[in-house]
N, C-alpha and C positions, 0 to 999 in steps of 0.2 A: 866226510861224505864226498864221492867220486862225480863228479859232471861227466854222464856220455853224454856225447856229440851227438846231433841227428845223422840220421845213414842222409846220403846221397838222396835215397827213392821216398824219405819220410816228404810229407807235406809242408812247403813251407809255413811256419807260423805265423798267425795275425799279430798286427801289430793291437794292442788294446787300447779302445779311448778310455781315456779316466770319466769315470762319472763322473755326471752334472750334475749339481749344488741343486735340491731338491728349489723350486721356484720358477718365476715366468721372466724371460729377457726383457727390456727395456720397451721392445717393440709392440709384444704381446701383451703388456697392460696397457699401452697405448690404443691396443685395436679391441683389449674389452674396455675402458673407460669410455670409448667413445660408440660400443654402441650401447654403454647402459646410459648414455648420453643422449644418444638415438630414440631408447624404448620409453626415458623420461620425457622426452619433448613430445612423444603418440600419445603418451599416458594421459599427460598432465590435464592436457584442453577437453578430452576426453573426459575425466574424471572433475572437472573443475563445470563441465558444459552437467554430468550426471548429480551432482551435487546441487547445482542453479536449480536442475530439473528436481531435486528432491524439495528445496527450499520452496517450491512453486506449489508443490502437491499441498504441501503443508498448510500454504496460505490460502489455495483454495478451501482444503477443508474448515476453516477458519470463519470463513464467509459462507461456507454451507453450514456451520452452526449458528453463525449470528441466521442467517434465513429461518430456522427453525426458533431463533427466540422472538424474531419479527410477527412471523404467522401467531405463535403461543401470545405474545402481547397483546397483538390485535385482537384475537380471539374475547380476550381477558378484559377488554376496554373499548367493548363499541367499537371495533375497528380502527379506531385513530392509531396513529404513527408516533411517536414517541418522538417529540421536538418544543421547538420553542412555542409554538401557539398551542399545544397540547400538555405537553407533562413537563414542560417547561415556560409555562404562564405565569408572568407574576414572579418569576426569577430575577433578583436584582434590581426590580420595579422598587416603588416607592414605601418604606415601610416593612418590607423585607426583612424575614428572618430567619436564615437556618435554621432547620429542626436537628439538624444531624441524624439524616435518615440514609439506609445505605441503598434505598430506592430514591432519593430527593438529588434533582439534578444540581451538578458543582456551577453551574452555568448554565443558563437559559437555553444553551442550544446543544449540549450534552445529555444525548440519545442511550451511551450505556447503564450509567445509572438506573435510571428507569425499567431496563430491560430485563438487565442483570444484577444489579442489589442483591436480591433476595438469591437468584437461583445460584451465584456464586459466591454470597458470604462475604459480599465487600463491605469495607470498612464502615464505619456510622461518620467516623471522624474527616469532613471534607478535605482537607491536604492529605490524608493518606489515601482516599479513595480515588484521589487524582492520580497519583503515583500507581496503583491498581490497573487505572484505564492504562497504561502505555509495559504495563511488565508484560509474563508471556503469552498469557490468555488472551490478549489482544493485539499481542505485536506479530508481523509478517519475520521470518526467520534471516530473513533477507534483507532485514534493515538495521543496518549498525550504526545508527544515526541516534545523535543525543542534541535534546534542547541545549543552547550555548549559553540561557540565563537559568535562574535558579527559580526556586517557589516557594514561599514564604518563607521562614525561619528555617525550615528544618530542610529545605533539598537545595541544595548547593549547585554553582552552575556547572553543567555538564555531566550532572547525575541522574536527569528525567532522559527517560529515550523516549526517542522523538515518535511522536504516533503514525499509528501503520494505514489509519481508516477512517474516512470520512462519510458519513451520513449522506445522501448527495440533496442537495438546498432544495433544487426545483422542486421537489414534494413536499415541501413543507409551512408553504404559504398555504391563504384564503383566494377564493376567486372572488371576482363581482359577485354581488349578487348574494354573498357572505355576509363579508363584513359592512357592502354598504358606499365600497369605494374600488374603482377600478383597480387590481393587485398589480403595480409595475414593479420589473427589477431590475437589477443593473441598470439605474439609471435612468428609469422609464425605458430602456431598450428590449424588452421584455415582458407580454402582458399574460397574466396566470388564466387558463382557460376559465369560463362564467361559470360559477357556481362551485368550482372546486373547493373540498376540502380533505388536508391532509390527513386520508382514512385509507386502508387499504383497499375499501370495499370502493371505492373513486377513480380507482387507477386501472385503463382500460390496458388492455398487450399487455399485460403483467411480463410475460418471456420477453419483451424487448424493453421496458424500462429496468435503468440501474437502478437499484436501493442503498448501495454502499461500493464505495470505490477504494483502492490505494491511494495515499496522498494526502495530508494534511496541509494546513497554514503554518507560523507565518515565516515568509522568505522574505527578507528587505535588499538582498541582493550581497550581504556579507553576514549575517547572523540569523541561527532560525532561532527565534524563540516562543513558550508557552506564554499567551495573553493570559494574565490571572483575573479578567474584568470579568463579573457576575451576568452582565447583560454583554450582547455582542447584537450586531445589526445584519453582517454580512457571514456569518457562520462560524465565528471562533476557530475555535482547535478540533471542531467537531465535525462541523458541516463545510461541505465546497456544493460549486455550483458542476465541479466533473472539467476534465483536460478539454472541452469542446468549446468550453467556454475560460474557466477558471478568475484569477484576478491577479492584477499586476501586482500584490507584495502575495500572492499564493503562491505554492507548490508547482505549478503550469504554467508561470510566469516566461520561462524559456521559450516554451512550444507558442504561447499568446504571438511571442515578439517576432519571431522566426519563422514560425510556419512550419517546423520541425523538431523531430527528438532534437535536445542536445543534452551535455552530461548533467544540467539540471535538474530534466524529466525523466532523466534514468537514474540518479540519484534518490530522488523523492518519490515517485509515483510508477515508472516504468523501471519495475528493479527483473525481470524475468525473461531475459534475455530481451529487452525491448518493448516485452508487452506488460500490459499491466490488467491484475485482476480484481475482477469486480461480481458481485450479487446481484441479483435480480428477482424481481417482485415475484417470479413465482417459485423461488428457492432454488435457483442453479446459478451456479459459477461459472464464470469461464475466463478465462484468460484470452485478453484481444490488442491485438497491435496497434499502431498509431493509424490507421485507416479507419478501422473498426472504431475506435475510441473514440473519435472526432466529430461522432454522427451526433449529431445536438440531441435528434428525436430520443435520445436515449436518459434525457438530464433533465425531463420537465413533462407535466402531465398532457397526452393527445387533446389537440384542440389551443393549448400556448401557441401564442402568434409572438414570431421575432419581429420588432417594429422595425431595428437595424440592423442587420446582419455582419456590420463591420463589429459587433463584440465578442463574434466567436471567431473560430480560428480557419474550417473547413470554408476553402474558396467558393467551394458549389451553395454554400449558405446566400441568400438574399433577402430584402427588404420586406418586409409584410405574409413570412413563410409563416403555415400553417402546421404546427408540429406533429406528427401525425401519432 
């Protein structure tokens, strides 16, 4: 085969690049690495802030069912409240005996039992109905928190999660005029209004008092554990007095000392981006910040007189306040 030359007038020819090796240079996965680098760090806070916000929904609805097993109980029992002077009387007392009932409280101041037994099918057998209170039906989604000791034989330590809900105390005394003897709490720092008794039909603002908070006991400052005593004085595993007050081996032990959130109170009680959510006597939920939270009026029935105001945490609190 002959090679002719190009004429004179033909176009010079191009020279040809050789194709590139199908792929991205060195530079080019540098500048997409870093912006899915980029789109991760918008995403993340984002989707970590939508997920909290999911976790939140959840625990409200949670406390708008127990609202609706509160009202039905009452209904069902003269209005009384389901606590230690009510359906936990004689818990633990002298001569005590379990029936192994899955309505019979594990504890004098354990409120679901009573409530819930029957309507969800909880256990007869007391260690397994305890185990019951803190699985899903009553835990906050948003708490990954496990008791550090065990409970009886059979739950090992670090196997109970740790409970999402406490009953809040202040409702759950006698007033003067009851039992016959002036109701002091925390210490005599605290006097239950005259004549109250823990019934719903008692409780005046229903929309402004709590009936159940986040946060349980007990915190000793390095281990939380479940109290397995039958009787308790200051509210077990069950009941708190609420973050406005709380107790120094409580859940709010931080906020008491401080005067502020720290990762204590957001650990235990304020898990919602800072707020913590709570029921109220006339069946709403809400979710409130640490302002909102701290308002005493909210943990004890209208007409409780604070005798000293150094037991709660809100500075605007004083000596001989009338709770309203």
């Amino acid at each position: 085969m002959r090679f002719t030359p190009a004429s004179p007038d033909s176009p010079t020819p191009r020279t040809r690049r050789p194709d590139r090796a199908n792929g991205f240079t060195l530079i080019e996965l540098l500048v997409v690495i870093s912006i899915i680098a980029l789109l991760i760090g918008i995403l993340l806070p984002a989707l970590g802030a939508a997920r909290n916000t999911a976790r939140g929904a959840v625990c409200l609805s949670n406390l708008r069912q127990f609202g609706i097993t509160v009202a039905t109980y009452a209904a069902d029992n003269n209005q009384w409240l389901a606590g230690p002077n009510t359906s936990g009387f004689g818990v633990g007392g002298p001569g005590h005996v379990f029936r192994e009932l899955p309505t019979e409280p594990v504890q004098n101041m354990d409120w679901v039992s009573p409530m819930f037994g029957n309507e969800l099918g909880l256990p007869a057998d007391r260690l397994e109905r305890i185990v019951e209170h803190f699985e899903n039906d009553f835990r906050c989604p948003a708490n990954d928190e496990f008791y550090d000791n065990g409970v009886g034989d059979e739950v090992n330590a670090g196997e109970l999660p740790y409970g999402s809900y406490s009953a809040v105390l202040g409702f759950h005394f006698f007033g003067n005029g009851i039992t016959g003897d002036t109701q002091s709490v925390i210490n005599g720092s605290i006097n239950v209004t005259d004549r109250y008794k823990p019934s719903l039909d008692a409780i005046a603002n229903v929309s402004d008092k709590a009936a159940i908070s986040e946060g349980v006991r007990y915190w000793d400052g390095t281990v939380m554990t479940y109290n397995d005593f039958e009787r308790q004085v200051q509210g077990g595993n069950y009941m708190e007095y609420g973050p406005a007050v709380g107790h120094v081996n409580g859940p709010f032990n931080g906020m008491r000392t401080t005067g502020k959130l720290d990762d204590l109170a957001r650990r235990f009680a304020f898990r919602h981006n800072d707020n913590i959510n709570q029921l109220f006597f006339d069946g709403h939920a809400e979710s409130r910040g640490e302002e909102e939270a701290l308002d005493i009026n909210a943990y004890f029935p209208s007409g409780t007189v604070v005798l000293r105001a150094s037991v709660t945490v809100d500075p605007n609190d004083i000596n001989n306040q009338v709770i309203e």
